[in-house]
C-alpha positions as CSV (number, residue, x, y, z in Angstrom):
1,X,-7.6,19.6,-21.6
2,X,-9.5,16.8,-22.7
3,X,-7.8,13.4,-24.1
4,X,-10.1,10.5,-26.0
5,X,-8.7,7.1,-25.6
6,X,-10.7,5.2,-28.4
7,X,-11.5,1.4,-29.1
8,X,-10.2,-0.4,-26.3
9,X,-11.2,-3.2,-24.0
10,X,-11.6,-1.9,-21.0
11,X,-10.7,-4.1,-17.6
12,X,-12.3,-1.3,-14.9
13,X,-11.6,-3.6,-11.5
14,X,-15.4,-3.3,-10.6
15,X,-16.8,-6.0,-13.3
16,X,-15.3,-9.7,-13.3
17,X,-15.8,-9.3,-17.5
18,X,-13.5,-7.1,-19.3
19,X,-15.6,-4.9,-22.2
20,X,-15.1,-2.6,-24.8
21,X,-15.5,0.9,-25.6
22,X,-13.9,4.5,-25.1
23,X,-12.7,6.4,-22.1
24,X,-12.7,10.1,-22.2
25,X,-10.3,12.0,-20.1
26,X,-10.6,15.8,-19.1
27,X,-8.9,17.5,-16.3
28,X,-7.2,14.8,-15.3
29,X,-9.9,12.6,-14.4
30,X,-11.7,9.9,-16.4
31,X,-14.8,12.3,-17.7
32,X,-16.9,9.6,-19.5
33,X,-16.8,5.5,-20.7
34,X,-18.9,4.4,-22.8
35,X,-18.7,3.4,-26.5
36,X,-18.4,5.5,-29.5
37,X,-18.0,8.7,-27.6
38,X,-18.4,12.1,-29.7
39,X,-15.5,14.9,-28.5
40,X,-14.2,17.2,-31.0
41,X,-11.8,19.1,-28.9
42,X,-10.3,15.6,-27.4
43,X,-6.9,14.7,-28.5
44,X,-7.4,10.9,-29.6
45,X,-5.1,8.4,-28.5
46,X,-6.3,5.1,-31.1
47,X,-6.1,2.4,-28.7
48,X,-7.3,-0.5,-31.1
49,X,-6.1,-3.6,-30.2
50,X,-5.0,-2.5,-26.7
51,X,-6.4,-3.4,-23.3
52,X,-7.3,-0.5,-20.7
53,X,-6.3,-0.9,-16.8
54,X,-6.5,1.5,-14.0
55,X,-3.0,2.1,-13.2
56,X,-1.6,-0.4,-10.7
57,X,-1.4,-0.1,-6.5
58,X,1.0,-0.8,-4.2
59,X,0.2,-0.8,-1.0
60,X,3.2,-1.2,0.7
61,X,6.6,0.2,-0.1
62,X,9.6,2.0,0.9
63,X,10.4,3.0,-2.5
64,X,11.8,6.8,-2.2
65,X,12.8,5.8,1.1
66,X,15.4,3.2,0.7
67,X,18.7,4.2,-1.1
68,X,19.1,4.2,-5.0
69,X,22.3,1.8,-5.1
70,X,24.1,1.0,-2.1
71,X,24.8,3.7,0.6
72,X,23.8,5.2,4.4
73,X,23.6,8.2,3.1
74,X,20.8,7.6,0.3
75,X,18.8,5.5,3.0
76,X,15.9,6.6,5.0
77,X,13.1,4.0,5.9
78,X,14.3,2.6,9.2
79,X,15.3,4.6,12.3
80,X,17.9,2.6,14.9
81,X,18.3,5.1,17.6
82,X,14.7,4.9,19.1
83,X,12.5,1.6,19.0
84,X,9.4,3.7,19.4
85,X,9.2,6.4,16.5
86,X,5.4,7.3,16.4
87,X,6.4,10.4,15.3
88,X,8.3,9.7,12.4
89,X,6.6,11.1,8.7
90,X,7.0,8.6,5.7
91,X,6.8,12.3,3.6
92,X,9.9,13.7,5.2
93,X,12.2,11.0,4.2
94,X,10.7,10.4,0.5
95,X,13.1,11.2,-2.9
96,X,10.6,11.7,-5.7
97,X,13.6,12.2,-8.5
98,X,15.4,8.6,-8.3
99,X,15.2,6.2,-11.4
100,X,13.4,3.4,-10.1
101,X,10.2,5.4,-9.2
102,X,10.3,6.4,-13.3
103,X,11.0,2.4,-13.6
104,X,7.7,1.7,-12.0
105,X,5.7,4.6,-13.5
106,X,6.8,3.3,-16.9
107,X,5.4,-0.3,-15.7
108,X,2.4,0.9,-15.2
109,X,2.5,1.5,-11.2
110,X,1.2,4.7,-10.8
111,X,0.5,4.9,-6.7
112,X,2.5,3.6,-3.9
113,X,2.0,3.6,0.0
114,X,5.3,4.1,1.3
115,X,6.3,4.7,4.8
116,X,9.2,3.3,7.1
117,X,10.3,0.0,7.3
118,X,9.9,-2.6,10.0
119,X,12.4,-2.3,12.4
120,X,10.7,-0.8,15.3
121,X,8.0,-1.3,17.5
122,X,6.3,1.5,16.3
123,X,8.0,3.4,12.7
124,X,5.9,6.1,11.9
125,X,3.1,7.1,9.3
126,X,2.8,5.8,5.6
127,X,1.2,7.8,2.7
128,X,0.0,7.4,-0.9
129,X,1.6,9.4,-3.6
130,X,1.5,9.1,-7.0
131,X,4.9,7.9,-9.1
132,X,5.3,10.9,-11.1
133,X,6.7,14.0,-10.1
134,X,9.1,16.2,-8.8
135,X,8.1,17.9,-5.7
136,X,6.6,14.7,-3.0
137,X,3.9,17.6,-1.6
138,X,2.6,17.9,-5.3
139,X,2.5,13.9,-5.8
140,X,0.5,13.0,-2.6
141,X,-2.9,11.3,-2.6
142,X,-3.4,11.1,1.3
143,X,-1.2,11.7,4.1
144,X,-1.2,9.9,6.4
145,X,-2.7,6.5,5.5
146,X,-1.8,4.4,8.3
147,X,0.9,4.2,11.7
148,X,3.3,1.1,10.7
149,X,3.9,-1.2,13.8
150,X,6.1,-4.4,13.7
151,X,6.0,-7.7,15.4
152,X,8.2,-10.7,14.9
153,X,11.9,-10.5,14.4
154,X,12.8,-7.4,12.9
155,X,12.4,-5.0,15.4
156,X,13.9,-8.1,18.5
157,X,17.5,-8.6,16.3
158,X,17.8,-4.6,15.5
159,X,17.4,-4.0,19.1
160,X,18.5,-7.3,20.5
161,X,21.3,-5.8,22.6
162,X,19.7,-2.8,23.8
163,X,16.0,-3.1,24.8
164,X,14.3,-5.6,22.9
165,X,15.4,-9.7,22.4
166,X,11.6,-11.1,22.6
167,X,8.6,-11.3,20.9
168,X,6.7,-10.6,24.4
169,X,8.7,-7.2,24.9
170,X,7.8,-6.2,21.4
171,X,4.3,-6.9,22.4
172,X,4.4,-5.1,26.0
173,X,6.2,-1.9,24.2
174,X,3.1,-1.7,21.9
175,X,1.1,-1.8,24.5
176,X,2.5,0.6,26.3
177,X,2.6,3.4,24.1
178,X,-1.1,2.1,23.4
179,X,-2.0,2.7,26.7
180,X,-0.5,6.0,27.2
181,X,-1.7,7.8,24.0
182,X,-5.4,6.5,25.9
183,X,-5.0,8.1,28.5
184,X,-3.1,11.5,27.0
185,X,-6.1,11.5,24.4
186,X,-8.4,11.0,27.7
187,X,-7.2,14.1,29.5
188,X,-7.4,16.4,26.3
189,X,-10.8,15.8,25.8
190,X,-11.7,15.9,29.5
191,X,-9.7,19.3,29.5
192,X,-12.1,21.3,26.7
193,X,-11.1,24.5,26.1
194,X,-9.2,24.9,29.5
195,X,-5.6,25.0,28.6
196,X,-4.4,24.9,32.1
197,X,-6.0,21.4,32.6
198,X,-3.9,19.8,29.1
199,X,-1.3,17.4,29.7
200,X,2.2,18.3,28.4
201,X,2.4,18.2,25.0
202,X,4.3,14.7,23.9
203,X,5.3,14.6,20.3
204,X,5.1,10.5,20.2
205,X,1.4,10.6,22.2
206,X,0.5,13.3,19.9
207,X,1.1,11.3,16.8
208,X,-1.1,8.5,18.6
209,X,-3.9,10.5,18.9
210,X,-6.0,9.3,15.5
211,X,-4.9,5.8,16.1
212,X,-7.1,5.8,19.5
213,X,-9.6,7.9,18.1
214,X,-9.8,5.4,15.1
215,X,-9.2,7.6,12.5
216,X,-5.5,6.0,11.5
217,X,-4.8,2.3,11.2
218,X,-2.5,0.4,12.4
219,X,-0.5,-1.1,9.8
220,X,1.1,-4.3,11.3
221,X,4.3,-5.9,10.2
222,X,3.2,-9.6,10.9
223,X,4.6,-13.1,9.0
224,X,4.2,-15.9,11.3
225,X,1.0,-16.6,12.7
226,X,1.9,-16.2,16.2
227,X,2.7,-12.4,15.1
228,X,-0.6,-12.0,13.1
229,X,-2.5,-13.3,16.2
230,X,-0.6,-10.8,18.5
231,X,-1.4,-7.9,16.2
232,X,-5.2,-8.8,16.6
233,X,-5.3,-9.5,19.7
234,X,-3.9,-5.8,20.5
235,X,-6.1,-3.9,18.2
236,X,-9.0,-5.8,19.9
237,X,-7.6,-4.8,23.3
238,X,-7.8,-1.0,22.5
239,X,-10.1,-0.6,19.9
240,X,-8.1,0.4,16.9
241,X,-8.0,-0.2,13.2
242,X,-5.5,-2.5,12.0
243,X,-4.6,-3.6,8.8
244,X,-2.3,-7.1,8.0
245,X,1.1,-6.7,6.4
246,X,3.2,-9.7,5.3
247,X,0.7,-12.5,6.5
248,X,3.0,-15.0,4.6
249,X,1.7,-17.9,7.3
250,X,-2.0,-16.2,6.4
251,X,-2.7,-19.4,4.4
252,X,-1.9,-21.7,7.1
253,X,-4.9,-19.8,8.9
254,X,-7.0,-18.6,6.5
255,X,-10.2,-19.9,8.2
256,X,-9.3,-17.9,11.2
257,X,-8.4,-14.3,9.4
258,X,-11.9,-14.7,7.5
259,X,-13.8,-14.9,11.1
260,X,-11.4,-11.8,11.7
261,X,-11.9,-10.0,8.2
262,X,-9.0,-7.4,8.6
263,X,-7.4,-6.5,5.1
264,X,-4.6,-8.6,4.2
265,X,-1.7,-7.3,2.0
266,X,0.3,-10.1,1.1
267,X,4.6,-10.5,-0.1
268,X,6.8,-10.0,-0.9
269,X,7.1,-13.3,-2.4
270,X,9.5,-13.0,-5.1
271,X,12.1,-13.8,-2.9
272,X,14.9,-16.3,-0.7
273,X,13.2,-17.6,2.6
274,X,15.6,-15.0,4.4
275,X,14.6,-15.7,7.8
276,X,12.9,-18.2,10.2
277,X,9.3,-16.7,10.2
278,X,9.6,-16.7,5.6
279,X,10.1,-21.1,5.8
280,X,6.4,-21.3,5.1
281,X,6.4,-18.6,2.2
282,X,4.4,-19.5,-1.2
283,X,2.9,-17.8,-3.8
284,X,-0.8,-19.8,-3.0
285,X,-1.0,-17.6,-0.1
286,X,-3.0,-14.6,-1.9
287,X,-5.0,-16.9,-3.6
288,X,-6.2,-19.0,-0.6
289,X,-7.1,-16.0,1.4
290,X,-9.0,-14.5,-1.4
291,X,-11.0,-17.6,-1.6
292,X,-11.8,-17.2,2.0
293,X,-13.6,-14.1,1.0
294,X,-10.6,-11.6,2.3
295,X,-10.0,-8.2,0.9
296,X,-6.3,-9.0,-0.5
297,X,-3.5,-7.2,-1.9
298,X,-0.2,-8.4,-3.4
299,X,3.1,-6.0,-2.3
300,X,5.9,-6.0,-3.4
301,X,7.7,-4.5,-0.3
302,X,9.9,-2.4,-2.5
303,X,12.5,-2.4,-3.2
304,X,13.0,-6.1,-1.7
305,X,11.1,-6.7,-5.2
306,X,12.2,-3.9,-7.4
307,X,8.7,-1.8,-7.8
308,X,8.3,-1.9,-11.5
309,X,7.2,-6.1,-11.2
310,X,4.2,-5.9,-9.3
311,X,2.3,-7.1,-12.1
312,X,4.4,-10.1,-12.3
313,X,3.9,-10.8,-8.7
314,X,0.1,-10.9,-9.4
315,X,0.8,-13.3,-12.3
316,X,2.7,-15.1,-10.1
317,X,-0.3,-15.7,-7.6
318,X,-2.3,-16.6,-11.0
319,X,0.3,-19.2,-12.0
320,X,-0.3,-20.5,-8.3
321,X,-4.1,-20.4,-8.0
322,X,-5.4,-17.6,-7.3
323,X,-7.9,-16.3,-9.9
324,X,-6.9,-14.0,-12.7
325,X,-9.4,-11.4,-11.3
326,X,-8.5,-11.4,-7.5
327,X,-4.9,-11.2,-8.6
328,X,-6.0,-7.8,-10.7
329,X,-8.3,-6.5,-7.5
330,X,-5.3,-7.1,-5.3
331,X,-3.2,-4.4,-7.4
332,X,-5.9,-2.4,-8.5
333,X,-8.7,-1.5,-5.8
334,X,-8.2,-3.6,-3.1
335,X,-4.4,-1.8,-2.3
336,X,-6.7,1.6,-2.8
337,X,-9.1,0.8,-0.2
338,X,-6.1,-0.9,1.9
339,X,-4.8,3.0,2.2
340,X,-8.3,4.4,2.3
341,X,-7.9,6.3,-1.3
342,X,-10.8,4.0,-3.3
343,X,-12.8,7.3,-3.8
344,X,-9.0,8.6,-6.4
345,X,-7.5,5.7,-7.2
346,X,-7.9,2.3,-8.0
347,X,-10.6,1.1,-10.7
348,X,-11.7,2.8,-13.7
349,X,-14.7,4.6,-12.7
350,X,-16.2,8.0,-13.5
351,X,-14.9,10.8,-11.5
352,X,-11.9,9.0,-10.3
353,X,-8.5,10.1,-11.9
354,X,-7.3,9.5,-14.6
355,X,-4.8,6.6,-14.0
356,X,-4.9,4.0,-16.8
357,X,-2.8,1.9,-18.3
358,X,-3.0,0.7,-22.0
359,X,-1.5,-2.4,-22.6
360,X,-1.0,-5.2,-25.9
361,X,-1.7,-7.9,-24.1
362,X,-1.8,-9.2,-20.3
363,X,0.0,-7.2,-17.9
364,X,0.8,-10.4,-15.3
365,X,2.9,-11.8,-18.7
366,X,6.6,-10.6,-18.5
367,X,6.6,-10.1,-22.6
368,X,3.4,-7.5,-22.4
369,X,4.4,-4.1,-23.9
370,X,2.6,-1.6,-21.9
371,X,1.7,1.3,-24.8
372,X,0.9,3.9,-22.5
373,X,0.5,5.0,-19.1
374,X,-1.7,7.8,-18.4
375,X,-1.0,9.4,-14.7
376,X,-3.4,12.1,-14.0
377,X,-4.6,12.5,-17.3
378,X,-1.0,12.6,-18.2
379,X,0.5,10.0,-20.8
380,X,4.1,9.7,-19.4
381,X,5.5,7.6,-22.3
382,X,4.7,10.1,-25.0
């Protein structure tokens, strides 16, 4: 199946300058760009006037996960029965048929890293799936992306009264499982095909294993820059990849995280100063840490922002300083490499899919009508 999107001006995410042409689209993937493109067995969408993006990234949400409406039952993102849930698979939890996952598909949000939420020390894995679909095994891009930990007072007030009232025993209880998924990774390999030398299987240690091996990330739930600090400071101490989730203080400390260089996802900003560690939150705070030369993207954390207004949070960062084409980076390729998925998602480029949104206008303005979005080679608003 082949689908020629003709006469557009084409914003890829690679090039600072926007230019125009024609995208061809076969098999789901983007086939060809270039201008005045000859297909005769291409179904022509006339695009004149419009502007071409690839679709939009989020790379960190629980949408799927928390509860359409209000409700325990609909809810899934946070486990409160064990601060230390390693184990614990974004995938199993996720609802792919719930209205605002169409809400953000129709806005032009076509992939989302969702995975548990922030109250424990350790959550579980995220993945990236696309926003379209029925069945989550069909929708998936990667699985897993990263291991979510927490610092800072999420996982201290959920478990205040039974093992956890401190920033320092959040940090110990990393560590801990840290050091034990060292050594239960050091016996296996020391064991070689000798079964009787294994350690006993441990489902927790087990789901460790490529975060010691550096194959996983850690994905670090960090706002003040005490907690950001912390979450370095452990990676350093064993090793690991880590990525930086939150970082509303990053721009009190943008100097420092640029020495550092860890990629920074950054909200969700379009909301109240809930609690002690948001009283510095500001919408410069992309913006500067771009201009320190980070790899940044904006979140939305949804549905703390309801998915579907990503864009706006990146016009948002514009309307604060940050420049027009960081802002489009941070929602476009930089969330992509954030999960690892740059070589499906995220920029339009030749051989990547066929994710692209079509809009009359700018996408960060709130009156934009978006014309089409094309997920997989799909157009969705047909």
């Amino acid at each position: 199946m082949k689908t020629l999107i003709r006469s557009v001006t084409i914003y890829d995410s690679v090039h600072r300058e926007p230019f125009f042409g024609d995208i061809l689209i076969e098999d789901g993937k983007i086939a060809q760009i270039a201008e005045n493109i000859e297909s005769f067995e291409a179904d022509i969408f006339d695009g004149n006037g419009l502007r071409a993006y690839a679709g939009f990234i989020d790379a960190h949400s629980h949408i799927g996960l928390a509860g359409y409406g209000i409700g325990y039952e609909g809810t899934d993102y946070n486990e409160h029965n064990d601060i230390v849930t390693p184990h614990l698979r974004g995938i199993d939890g996720f609802k792919p048929i719930q209205p605002p996952l169409e809400e953000a598909a129709k806005a032009g949000v076509t992939t989302v890293c969702v995975g548990p939420g922030s109250a424990n020390v350790l959550g579980g894995t995220f993945f990236a799936v696309k926003t379209v679909g029925r069945r989550v095994d069909d929708m998936v891009v990667k699985d897993p992306i990263a291991m979510k930990c927490a610092f800072g007072e999420n996982p201290k007030r959920c478990y205040r009264d039974k093992c956890d009232s401190s920033r320092m025993t959040t940090a110990a209880r990393l560590r801990e499982m840290l050091f034990k998924a060292r050594e239960y990774e050091r016996k296996i390999v020391a064991a070689g095909d000798d079964e009787s030398k294994l350690p006993p299987f441990d489902m927790k240690l087990e789901a460790l294993r490529p975060v010691i091996r550096g194959e996983l990330p850690l994905k670090a739930h960090a706002h003040a820059t005490e907690d950001i600090f912390t979450a370095i400071r452990i990676a350093k101490e064993f090793g690991v990849k880590l990525t930086l989730e939150h970082v509303t203080e990053g721009h009190m400390i943008a100097e420092e995280l640029a020495k550092e260089g860890y990629p920074c996802a950054v909200g969700p900003s379009l909301t109240d100063a809930s609690k002690w560690e948001l009283r510095n939150k500001s919408w410069t705070t992309p913006g500067v840490l771009a201009r320190a030369g980070l790899q940044v993207s904006i979140i939305t954390d949804a549905d703390v922002i309801p998915q579907q207004y990503l864009p706006l949070c990146a016009g948002l960062a514009v309307k604060s300083g940050m420049d027009p084409f960081d802002a489009l980076q941070a929602i476009t390729i930089n969330p992509a490499k954030h999960a690892g998925i740059e070589d499906r998602v995220g920029s339009l480029e030749v051989g990547k899919d066929a994710d692209i949104v079509l809009c009359a206008g700018d996408p960060f303005e709130v009156s934009t009508q978006i014309k089409a979005v094309f997920v997989n080679g799909n157009n969705i608003l047909k």
